[in-house]
VOSEZA-700076 format. One record per residue (C-alpha): residue number from 1; residue in three letters; x, y, z. Coordinates in Angstrom, 2 decimals. Each point is the difference from the previous one (the first is absolute). Layout:
# VOSEZA-700076
NUM ALA X Y Z
...
//
This chain:
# VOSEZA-700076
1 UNK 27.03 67.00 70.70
2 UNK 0.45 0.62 -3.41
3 UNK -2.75 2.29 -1.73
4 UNK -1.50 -1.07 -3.56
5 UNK -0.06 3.60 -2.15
6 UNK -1.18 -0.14 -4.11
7 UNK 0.99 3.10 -2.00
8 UNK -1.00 0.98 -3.43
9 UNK 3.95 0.42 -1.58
10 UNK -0.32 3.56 -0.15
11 UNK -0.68 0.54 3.64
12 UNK 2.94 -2.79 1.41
13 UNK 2.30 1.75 2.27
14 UNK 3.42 0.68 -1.08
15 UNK 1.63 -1.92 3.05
16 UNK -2.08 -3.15 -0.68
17 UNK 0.56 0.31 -4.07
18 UNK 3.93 0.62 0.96
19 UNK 0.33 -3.33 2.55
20 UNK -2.19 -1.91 -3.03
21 UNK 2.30 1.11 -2.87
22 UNK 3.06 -0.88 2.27
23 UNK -1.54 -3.60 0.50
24 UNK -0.50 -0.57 -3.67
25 UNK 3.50 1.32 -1.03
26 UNK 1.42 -2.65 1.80
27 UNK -2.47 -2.75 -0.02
28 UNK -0.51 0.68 -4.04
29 UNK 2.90 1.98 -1.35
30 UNK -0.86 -0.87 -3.68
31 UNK -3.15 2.33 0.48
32 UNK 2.69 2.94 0.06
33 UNK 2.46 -0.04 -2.57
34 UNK 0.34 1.80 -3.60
35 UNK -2.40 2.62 -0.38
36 UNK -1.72 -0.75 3.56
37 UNK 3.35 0.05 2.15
38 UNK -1.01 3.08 1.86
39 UNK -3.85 -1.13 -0.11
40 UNK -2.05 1.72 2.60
41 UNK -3.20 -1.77 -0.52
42 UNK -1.23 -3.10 1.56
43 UNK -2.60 -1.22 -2.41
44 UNK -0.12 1.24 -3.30
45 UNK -3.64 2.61 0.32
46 UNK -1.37 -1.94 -3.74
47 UNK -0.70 -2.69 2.98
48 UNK -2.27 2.18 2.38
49 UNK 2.05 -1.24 2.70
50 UNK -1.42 -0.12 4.07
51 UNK 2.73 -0.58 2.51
52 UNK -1.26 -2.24 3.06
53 UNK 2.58 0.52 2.46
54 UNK 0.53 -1.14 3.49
55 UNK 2.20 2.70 2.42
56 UNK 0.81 0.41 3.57
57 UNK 1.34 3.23 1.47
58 UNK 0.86 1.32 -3.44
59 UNK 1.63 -3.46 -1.04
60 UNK -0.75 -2.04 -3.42
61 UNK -0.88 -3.22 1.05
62 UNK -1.75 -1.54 -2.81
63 UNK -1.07 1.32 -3.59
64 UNK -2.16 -1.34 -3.28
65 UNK -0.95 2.09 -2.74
66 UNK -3.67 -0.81 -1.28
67 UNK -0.19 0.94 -3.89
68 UNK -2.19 -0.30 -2.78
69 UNK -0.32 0.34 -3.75
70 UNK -1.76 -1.51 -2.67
71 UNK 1.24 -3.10 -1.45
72 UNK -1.39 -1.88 -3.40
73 UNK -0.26 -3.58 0.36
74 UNK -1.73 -2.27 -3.45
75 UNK -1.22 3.00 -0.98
76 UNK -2.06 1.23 3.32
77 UNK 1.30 2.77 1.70
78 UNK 0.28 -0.55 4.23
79 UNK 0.86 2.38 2.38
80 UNK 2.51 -1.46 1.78
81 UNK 1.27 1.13 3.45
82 UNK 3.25 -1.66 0.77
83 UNK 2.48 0.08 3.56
84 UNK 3.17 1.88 -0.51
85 UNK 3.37 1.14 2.32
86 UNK -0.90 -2.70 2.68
87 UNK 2.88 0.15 3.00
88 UNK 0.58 -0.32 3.59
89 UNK 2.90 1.66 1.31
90 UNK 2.28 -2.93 1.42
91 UNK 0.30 1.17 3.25
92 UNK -4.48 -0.80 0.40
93 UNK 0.09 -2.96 -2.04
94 UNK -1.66 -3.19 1.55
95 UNK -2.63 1.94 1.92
96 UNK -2.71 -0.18 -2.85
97 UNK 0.20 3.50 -1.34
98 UNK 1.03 -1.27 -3.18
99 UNK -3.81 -2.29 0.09
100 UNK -1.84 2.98 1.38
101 UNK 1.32 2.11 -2.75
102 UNK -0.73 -2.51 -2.39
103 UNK -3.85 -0.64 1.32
104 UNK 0.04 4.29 0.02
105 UNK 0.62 0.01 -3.92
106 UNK -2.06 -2.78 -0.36
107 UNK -3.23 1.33 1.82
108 UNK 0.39 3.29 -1.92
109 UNK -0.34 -1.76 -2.95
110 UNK -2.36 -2.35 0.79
111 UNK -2.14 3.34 0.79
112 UNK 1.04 2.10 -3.25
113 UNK -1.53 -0.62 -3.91
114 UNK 2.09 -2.59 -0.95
115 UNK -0.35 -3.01 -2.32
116 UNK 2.78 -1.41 0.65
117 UNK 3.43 0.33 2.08
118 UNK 3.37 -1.36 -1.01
119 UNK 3.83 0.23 1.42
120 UNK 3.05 -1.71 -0.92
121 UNK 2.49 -1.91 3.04
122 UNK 2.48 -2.19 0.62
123 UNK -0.82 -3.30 0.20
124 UNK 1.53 0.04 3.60
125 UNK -3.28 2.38 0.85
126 UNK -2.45 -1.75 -1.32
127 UNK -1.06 -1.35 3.09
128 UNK -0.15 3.31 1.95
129 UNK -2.32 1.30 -2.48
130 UNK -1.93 -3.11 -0.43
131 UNK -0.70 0.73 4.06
132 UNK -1.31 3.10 -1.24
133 UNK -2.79 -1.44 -2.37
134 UNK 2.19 0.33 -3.02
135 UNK 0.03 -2.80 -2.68
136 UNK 2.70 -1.13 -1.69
137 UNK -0.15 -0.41 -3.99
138 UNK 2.70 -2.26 -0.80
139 UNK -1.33 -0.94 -3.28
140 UNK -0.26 3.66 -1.17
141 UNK 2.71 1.72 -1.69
142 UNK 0.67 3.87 0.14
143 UNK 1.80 2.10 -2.68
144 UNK 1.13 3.40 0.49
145 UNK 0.04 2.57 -2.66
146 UNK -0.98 0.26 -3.73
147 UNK -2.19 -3.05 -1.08
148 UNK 2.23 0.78 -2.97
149 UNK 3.62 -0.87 1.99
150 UNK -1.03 -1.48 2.91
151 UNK 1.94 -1.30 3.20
152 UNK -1.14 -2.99 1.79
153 UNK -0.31 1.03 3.90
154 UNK 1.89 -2.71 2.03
155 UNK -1.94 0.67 3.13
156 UNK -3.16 -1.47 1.72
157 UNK -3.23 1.48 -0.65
158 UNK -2.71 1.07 3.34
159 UNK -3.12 0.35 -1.09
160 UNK -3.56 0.70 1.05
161 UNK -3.40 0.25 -1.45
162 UNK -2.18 2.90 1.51
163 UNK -2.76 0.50 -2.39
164 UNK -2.63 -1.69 -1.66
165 UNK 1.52 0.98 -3.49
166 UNK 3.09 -1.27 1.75
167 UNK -1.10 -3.62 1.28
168 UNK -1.14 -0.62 -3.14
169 UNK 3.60 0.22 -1.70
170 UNK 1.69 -1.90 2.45
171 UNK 0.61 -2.98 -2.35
172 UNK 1.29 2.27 -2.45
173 UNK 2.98 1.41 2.26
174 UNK 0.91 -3.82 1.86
175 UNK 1.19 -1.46 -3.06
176 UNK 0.52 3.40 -2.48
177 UNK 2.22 2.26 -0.97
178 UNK -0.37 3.24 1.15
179 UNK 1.84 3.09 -1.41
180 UNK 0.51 2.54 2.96
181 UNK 1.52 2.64 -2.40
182 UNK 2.82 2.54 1.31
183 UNK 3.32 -0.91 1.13
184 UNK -0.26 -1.18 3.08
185 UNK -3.20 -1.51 2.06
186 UNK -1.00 0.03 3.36
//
């Protein structure tokens, strides 16, 4: 039976951080190219990133990354926790690892000090995370980047609302605009 482990990213074993960097080279190649071709990180440390794995006799079965940063929204700052680097291996796929990994991430942080919680997926996954207590935000639109050059994110937007501070913005988020910053978002 497979054995839920959490590890701060300092402390994740190289064999586990090798099998998850070898999943996301393939599953998301455009993660590692230019400057990050030769990237040996799994979640950029800015993020605070928490792997939630799943293993069996030294095997990667499933993996998230839970992160978190601080993220201005209408002129409120939230600290916003977000899923990351969610994967099965193919070979475990339609067991439910992928939900219990999900529900792992989830719990953790359900239990942490965030307002809020956000991710970005295909709209093919929207239901699987939807399962998970996620809402979907169709009406929201996410920009990476500068406010000053923005790019419009094409993908669906997960999100929850953990805190008070949090509830009480939901409106704000469901139909706004909301300006993740960086390059890239989770």
């Amino acid at each position: 039976m497979p054995e839920l482990l959490t590890f701060a990213s300092s402390e994740y074993p190289a064999d586990l951080k090798c099998q998850t960097l070898s999943f996301l080279r393939m599953q998301w190649p455009d993660g590692f190219v230019g400057e990050n071709q030769f990237r040996n990180w799994v979640a950029k440390e800015a993020d605070h990133p928490v792997h939630i794995v799943l293993v069996e006799r030294g095997i990667l079965i499933s993996h998230t990354n839970v992160v978190w940063k601080p993220l201005e929204h209408e002129g409120v700052t939230f600290k916003t926790y977000g899923l990351t680097g969610v994967f099965t291996y193919p070979a475990f796929r339609g067991k439910g690892y992928g939900s219990r990994i999900v529900r792992a991430g989830t719990a953790y942080i359900d239990q942490s000090d965030a307002d809020i919680a956000m991710f970005h997926c295909d709209l093919e996954l929207q239901a699987f995370y939807v399962r998970s207590d996620w809402t979907p935000m169709p009406e929201a639109t996410t920009f990476i980047g500068s406010r000053e050059a923005p790019e419009e994110v094409a993908d669906v937007l997960m999100m929850r609302f953990i805190s008070e501070k949090g509830r009480a913005a939901r409106a704000t988020f469901e139909r706004g605009t909301v300006y993740f910053g960086s390059d890239s978002t989770w």
